[in-house]
C-alpha distance (Angstrom), angle and dihedral (degrees) to the residues before:
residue distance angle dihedral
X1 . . .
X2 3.64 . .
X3 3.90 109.6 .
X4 3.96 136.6 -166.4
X5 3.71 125.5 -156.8
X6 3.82 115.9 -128.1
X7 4.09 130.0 171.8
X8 3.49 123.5 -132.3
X9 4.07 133.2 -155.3
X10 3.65 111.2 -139.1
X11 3.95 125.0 179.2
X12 4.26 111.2 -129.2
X13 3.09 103.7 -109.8
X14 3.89 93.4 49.2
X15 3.78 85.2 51.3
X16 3.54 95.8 41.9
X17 3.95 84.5 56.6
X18 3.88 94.5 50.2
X19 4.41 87.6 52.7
X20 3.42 86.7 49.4
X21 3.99 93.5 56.1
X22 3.88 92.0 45.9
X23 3.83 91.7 40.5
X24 4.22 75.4 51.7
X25 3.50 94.1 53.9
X26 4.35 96.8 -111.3
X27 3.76 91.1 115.8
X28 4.01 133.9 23.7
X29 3.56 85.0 -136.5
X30 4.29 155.9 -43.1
X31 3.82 87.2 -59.6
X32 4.11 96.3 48.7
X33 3.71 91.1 46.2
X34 4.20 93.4 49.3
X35 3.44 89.8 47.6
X36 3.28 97.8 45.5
X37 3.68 92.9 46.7
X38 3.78 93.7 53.9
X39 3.78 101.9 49.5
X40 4.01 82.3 48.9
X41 4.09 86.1 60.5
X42 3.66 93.2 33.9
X43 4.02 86.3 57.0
X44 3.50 90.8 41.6
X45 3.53 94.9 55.5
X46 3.79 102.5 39.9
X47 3.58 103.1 106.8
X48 4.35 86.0 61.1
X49 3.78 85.6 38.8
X50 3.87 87.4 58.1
X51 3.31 100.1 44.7
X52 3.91 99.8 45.1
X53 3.64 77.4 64.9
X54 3.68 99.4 51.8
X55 3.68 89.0 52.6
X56 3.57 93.7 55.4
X57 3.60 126.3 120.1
X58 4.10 108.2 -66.6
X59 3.73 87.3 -138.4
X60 3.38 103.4 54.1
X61 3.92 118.9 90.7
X62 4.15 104.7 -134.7
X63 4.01 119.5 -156.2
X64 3.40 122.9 -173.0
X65 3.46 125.3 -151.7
X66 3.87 124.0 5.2
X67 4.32 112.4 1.4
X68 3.83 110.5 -173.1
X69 3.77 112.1 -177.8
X70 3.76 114.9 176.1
X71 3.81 125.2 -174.3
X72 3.68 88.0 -92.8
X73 3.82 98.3 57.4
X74 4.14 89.2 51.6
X75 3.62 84.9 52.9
X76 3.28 94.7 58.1
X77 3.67 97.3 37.2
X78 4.46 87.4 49.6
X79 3.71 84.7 48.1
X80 4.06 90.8 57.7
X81 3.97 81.1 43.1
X82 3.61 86.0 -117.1
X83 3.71 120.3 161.8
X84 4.12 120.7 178.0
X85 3.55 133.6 -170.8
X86 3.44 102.6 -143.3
X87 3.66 137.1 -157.3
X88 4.14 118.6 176.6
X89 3.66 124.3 -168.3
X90 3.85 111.4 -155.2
X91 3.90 108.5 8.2
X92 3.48 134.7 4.1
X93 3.91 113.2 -175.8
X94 4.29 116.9 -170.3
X95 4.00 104.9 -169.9
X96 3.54 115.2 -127.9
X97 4.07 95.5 -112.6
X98 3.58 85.3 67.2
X99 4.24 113.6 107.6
X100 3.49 119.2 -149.4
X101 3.98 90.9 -127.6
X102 4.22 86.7 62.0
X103 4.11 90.0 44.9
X104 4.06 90.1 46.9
X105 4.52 77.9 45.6
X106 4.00 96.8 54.7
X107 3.88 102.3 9.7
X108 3.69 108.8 57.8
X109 4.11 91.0 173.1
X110 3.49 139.4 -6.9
X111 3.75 137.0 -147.6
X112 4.12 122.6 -173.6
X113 3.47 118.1 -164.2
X114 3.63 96.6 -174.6
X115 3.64 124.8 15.7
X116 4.11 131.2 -47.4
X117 3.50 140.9 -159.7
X118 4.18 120.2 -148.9
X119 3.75 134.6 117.2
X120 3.98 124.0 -63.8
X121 3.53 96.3 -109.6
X122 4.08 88.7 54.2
X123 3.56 84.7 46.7
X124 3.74 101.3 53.5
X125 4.17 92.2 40.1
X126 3.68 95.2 52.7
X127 4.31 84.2 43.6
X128 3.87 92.0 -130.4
X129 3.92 98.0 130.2
């Protein structure tokens, strides 16, 4: 499962609460409980989470979960005269052999709802710094 690190701000008493819960036995520890609290608001909210997504933009292609594009795959896609919008939600990955003048070709705007990996140039164009 690929994994990213983020940090959390958490007032004392609220994390006094969560130690007392693992020193309780509820959770093996900090990380168990914040995960365990997120997928519980991330199931709670999945009906809005599914419908955000339904009322997305009609001409933008969505991929959930990991998108790799590599220079090879725009290639291919600029050869079919293919151009995408594209919005991710969880990873978007742009290989290094990728210019910007074939992303600005194929991939006319981006949108990451989650994190992404790609060059700094890629980066700044598509304003996601």
């Amino acid at each position: 499962m690929n994994t990213e690190k983020i940090s959390v701000n958490v007032n004392i008493v609220d994390l006094g609460k969560i130690d007392l819960l693992i020193d309780q036995g509820l959770y093996t520890n900090k990380t168990d409980f914040f995960t365990r609290a997120i997928s519980g608001e991330l199931n709670k909210n999945e009906a809005f989470i599914s419908q955000a997504i339904k009322e997305m933009d009609p001409d933008v292609h969505i991929q959930i979960g990991k998108a790799v594009y590599s220079a090879e795959k725009l290639m291919k896609m600029k050869a079919a005269n293919l151009s995408n919008k594209l919005y991710v939600i969880g990873r978007l990955v742009i290989e290094p052999d990728v210019s910007l003048e074939l992303a600005k070709a194929t991939l006319p705007g981006i949108r990451v709802f989650g994190s992404c990996k790609m060059s700094a140039e890629l980066m700044e164009y598509y304003n996601l710094g």
